[in-house]
N, C-alpha and C positions, 0 to 999 in steps of 0.2 A: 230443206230448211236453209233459208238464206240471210238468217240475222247476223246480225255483226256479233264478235265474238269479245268477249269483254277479258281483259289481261290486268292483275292484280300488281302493281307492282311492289314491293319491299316499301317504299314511301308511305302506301295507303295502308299498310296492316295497322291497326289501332291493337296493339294489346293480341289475344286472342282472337277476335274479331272484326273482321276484314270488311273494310269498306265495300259496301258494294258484291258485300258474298250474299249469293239468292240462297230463300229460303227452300227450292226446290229445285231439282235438274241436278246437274253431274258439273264438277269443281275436280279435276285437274291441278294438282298443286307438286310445283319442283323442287322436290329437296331430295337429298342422296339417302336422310333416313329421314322416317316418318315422324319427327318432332312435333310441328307443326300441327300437323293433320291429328294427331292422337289428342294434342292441345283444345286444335278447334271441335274435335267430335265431343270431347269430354267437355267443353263448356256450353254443349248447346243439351249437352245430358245431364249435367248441373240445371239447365233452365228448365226441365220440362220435357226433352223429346226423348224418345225409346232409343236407345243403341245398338247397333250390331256391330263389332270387327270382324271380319273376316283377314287373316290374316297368315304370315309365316313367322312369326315371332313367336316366342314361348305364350301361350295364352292364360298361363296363370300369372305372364307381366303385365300382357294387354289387358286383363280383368283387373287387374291393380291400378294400372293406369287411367282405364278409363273410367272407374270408380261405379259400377255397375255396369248395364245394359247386356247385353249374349255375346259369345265370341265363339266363333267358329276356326279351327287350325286348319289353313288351306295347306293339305296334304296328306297322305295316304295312311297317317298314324296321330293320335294325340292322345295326351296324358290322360288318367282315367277322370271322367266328372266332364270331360270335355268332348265336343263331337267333332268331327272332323268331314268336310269337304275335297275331292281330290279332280272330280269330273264337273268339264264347266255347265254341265246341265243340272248336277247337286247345288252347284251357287246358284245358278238362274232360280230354282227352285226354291230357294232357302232364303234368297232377298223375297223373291215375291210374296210368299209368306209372309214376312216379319212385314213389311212395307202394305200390308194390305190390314192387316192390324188397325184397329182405330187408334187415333191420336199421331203427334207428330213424330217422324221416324227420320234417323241419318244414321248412313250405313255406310265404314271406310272400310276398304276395299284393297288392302295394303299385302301386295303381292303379283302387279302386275307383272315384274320382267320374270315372276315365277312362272306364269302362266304362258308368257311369252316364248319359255325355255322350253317348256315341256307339251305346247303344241307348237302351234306356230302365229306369228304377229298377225296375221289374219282372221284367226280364229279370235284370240286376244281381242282384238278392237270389236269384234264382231259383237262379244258376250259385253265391252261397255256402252257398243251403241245401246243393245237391246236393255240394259238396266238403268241407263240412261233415259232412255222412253220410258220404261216403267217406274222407275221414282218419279219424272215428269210429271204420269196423269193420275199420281197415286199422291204429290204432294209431299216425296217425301228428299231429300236430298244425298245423293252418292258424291263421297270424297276418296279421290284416286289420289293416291301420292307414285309420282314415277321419279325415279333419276333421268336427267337427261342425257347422260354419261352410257346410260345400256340401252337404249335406243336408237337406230341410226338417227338425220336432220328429217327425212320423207316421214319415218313412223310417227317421230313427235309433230310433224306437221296434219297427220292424220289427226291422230288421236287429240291433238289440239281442236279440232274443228268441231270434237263432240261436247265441246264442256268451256266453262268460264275459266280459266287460268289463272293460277295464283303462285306468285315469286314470291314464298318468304324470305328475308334479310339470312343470309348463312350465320349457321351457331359457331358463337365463339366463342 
């Protein structure tokens, strides 16, 4: 795939809703915590679309915040009422499920340098290429929040090449 790679910048964010953010395919968005990304999932689930977090944050914050949709705790325990994902073929599993659902679906994905830690950066890029395709031909949209801080400059330059990029303005 040799399209040109579209970079959001802080300038272009309007509110919640970013210029130029596709309704489908995999969004890349740099921020240190997932602000941002929790913001934009949660007002496209106010419009209409189904939600999944997948996450490492407490998931009865992420169900508050994101104001409906499923949450998944990525890791090998969650609180009772909640399920939990630990192997990255249970997430490959558990998007393509929710994502093949009728109706529109966006699925944040907020845990990558966890994933990164507890295999390796290869494996990592490997499960966003392939969810990346699959939200693609499914219509539905994946939002990765990474730091750029726990990444080397190569891995972000990878994983840049799979998704639109979006710089929110840092919280102040």
């Amino acid at each position: 795939m040799d399209e040109e790679r579209i970079v959001i910048e802080e300038s272009e964010l309007v509110g919640e809703s970013p210029a130029g953010l596709p309704e489908r395919g995999c969004v890349v968005v740099e921020e240190e915590k997932p602000r941002w990304c929790v913001e934009a999932v949660r007002g496209l689930v106010d419009r209409g679309s189904r939600g999944l977090v997948i996450t490492r944050m407490d998931p009865r914050e992420a169900r508050r915040l994101l104001g409906g949709g499923e949450v998944l705790y990525l890791g090998m325990g969650a609180p009772d009422g909640v399920s939990s994902v630990a192997r990255l073929d249970e997430v490959v599993r558990s998007v393509r499920s929710f994502v093949s659902a009728p109706g529109r679906s966006v699925v944040l994905l907020d845990g990558l340098e966890y994933l990164v830690h507890r295999h390796t950066f290869a494996q990592a890029l490997k499960l966003v290429q392939d969810l990346s395709e699959m939200v693609l031909f499914r219509g539905a949209l994946l939002v990765v929040p990474v730091s750029p801080r726990a990444l080397e400059a190569r891995e972000m330059a990878l994983l840049e090449r799979e998704a639109v990029v979006v710089r929110p303005a840092p919280a102040r």
